[in-house]
mmCIF file of the C-alpha atoms, coordinates in Angstrom:
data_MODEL
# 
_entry.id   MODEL 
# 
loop_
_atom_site.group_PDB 
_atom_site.id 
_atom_site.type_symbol 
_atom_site.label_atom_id 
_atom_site.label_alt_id 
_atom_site.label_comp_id 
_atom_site.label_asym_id 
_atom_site.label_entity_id 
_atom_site.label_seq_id 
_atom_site.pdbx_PDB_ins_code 
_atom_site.Cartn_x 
_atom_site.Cartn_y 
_atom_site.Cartn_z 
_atom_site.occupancy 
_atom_site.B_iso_or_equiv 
_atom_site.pdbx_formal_charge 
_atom_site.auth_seq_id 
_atom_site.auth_comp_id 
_atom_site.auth_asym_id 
_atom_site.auth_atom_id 
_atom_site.pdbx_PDB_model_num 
ATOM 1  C CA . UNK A 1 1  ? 97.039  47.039 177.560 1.00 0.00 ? 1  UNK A CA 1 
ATOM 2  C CA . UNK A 1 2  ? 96.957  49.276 174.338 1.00 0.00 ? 2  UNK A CA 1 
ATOM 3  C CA . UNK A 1 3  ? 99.860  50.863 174.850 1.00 0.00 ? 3  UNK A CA 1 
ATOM 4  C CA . UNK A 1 4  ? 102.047 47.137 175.665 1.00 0.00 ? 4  UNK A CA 1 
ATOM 5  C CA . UNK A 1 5  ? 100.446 45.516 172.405 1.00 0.00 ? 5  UNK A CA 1 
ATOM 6  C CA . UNK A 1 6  ? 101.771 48.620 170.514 1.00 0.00 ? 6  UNK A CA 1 
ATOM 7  C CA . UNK A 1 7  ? 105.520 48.314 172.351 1.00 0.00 ? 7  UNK A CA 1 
ATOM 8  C CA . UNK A 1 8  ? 105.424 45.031 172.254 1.00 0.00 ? 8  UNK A CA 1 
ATOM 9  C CA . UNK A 1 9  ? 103.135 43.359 169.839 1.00 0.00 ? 9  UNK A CA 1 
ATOM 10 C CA . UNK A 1 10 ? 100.645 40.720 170.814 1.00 0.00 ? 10 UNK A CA 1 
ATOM 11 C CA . UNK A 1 11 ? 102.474 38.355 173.161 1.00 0.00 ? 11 UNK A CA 1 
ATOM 12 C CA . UNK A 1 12 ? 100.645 34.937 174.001 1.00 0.00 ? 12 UNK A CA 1 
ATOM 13 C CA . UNK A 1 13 ? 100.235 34.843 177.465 1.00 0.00 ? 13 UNK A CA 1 
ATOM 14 C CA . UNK A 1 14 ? 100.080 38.289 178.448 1.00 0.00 ? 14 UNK A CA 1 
ATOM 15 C CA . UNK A 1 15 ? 98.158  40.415 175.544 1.00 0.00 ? 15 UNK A CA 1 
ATOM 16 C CA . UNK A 1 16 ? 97.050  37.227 173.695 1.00 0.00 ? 16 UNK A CA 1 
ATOM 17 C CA . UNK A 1 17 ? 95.399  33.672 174.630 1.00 0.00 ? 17 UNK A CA 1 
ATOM 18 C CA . UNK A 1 18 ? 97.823  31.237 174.886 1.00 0.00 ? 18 UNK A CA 1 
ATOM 19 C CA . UNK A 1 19 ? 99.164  30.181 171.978 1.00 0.00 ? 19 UNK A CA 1 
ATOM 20 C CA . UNK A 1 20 ? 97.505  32.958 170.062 1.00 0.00 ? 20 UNK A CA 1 
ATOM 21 C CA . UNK A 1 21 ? 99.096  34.219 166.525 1.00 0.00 ? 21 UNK A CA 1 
ATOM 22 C CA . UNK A 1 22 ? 99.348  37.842 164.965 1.00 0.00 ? 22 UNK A CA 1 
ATOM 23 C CA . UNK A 1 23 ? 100.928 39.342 162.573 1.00 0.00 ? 23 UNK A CA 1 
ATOM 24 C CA . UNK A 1 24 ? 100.774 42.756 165.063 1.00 0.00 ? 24 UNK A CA 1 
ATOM 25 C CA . UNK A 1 25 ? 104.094 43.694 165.044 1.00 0.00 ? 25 UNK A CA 1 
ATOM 26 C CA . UNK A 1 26 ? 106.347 44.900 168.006 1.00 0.00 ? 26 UNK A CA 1 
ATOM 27 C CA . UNK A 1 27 ? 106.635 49.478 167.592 1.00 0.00 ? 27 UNK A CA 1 
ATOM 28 C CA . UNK A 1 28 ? 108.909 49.824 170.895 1.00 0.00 ? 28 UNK A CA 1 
ATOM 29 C CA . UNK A 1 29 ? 111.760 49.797 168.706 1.00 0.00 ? 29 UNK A CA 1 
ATOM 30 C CA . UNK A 1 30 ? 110.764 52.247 166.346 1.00 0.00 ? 30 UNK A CA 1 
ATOM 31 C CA . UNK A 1 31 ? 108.624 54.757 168.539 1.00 0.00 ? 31 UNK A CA 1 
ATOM 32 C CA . UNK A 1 32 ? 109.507 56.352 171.859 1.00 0.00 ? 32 UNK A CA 1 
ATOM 33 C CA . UNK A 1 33 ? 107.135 55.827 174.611 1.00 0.00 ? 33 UNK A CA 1 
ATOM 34 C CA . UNK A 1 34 ? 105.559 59.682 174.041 1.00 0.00 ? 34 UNK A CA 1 
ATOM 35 C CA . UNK A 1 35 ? 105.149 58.669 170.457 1.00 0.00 ? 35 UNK A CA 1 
ATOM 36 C CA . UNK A 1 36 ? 102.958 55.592 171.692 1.00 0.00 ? 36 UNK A CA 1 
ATOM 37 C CA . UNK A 1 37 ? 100.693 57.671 173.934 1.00 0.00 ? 37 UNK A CA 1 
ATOM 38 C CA . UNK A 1 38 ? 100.479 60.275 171.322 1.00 0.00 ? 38 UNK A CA 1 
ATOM 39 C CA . UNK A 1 39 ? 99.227  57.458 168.472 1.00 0.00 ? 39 UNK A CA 1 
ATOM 40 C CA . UNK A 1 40 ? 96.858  56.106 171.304 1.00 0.00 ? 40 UNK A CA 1 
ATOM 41 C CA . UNK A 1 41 ? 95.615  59.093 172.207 1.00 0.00 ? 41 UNK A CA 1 
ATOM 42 C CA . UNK A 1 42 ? 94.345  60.302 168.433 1.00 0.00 ? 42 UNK A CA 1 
ATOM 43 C CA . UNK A 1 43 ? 93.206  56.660 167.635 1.00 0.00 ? 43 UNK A CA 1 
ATOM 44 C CA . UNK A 1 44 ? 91.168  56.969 170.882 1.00 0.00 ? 44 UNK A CA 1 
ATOM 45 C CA . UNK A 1 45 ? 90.004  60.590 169.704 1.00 0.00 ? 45 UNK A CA 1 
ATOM 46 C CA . UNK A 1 46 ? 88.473  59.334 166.548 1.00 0.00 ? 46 UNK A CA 1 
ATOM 47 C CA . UNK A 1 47 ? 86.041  56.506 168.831 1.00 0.00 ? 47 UNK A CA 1 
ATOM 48 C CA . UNK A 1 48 ? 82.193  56.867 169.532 1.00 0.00 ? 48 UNK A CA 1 
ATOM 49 C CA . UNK A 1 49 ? 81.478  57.542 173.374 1.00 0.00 ? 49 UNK A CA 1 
ATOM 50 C CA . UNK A 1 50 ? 80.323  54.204 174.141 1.00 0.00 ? 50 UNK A CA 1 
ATOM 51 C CA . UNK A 1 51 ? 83.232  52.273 173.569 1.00 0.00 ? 51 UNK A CA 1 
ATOM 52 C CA . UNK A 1 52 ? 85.295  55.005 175.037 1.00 0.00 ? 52 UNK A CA 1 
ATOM 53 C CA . UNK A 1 53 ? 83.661  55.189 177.951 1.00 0.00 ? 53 UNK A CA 1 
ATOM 54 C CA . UNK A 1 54 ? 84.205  51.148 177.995 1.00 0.00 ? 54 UNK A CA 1 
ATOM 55 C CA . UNK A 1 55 ? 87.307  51.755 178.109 1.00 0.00 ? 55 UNK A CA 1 
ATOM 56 C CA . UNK A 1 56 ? 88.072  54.281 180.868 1.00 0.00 ? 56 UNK A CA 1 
ATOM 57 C CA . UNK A 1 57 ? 86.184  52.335 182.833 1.00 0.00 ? 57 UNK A CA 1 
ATOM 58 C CA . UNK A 1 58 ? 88.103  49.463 182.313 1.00 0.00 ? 58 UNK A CA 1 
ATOM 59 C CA . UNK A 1 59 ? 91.441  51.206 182.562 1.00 0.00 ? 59 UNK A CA 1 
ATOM 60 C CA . UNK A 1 60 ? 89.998  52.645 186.217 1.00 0.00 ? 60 UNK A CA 1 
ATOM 61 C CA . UNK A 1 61 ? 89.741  49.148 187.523 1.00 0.00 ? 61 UNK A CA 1 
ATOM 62 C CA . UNK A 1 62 ? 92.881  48.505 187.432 1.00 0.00 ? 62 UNK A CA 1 
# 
């Protein structure tokens, strides 16, 4: 889900409530895919373990 609000910015209906509006813009045309991960991965780097762990967890039940 990170990595499609990056791409993509917050779309209502799939990474937003319905309806919802940001100002998070859309990177997909400005950074490769690798670029996105790499961004994601140092933001993640910088987070305490609980909410990290949160995360992964989430991520696995997909």
């Amino acid at each position: 889900m990170l990595f499609d609000i990056v791409k993509n910015g917050l779309v209502p209906g799939r990474t937003a409530p319905d309806g919802y509006q940001s100002d998070m813009p859309a990177y997909g045309t400005t950074l490769s895919d690798a670029d996105i991960t790499a961004v994601l991965a140092y933001i993640k780097s910088t987070w305490p373990s609980e909410p990290l762990a949160l995360q992964k967890e989430m991520t696995l039940r997909r």
